[in-house]
N, C-alpha and C positions, 0 to 999 in steps of 0.2 A: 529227758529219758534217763532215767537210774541204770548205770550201770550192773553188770552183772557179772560173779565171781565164782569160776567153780575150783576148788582145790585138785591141785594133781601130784601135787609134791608132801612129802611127809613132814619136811624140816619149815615149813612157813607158814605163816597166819597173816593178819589182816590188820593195820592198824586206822581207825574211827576216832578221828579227834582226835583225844587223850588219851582213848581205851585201845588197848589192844586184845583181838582173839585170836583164839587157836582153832585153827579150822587144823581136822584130819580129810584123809585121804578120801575125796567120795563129797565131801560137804560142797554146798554152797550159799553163797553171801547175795543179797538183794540190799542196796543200800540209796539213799541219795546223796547224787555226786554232787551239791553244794556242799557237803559234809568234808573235810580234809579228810583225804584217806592214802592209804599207802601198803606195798605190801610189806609185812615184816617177818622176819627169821626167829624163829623160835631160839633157837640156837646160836648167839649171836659169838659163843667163844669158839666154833667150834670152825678147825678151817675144810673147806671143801676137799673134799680128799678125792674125786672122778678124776679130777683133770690131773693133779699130782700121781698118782697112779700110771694116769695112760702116759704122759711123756717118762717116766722110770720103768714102763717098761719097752716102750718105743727106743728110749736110749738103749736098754739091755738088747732089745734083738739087732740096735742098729749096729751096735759092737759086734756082734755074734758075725753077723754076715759079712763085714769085714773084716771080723779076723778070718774067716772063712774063708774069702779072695784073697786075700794075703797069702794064706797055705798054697790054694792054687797057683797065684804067681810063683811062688816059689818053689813050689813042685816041677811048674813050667819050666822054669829057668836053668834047673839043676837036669833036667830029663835031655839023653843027647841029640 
């Protein structure tokens, strides 16, 4: 059975043997799978930026809410 490949990602292609393609957004690959294949990164310099994003700004709010409880305690502490 030939596997089969539909693109979902913008940043990746397809590599067949030697050759590699560039599949966009929408495309798909019909190949046979005695063939070496793999998927590949168009963009092999470029670093993933989602996930560095979400923990920069997951650290910022996690700061924010705890400097937040901090005020509280200490509003707490000081109130007679």
């Amino acid at each position: 059975m030939a596997p089969r490949l539909r693109q979902l990602r913008r940043d990746a292609g397809l590599s067949l043997g030697e050759a590699e393609h560039v599949l966009d957004p929408g495309d798909s690959a019909h190949f046979d799978s005695l063939t070496p294949h793999r998927p590949a990164l168009r963009r092999r310099d470029r670093i993933p930026q989602g996930p560095w994003i979400r923990v920069l700004l997951y650290g910022i709010a996690g700061h924010l809410v705890a400097a937040f409880l901090i005020f509280l305690f200490s509003l707490g502490a000081n109130s007679p």
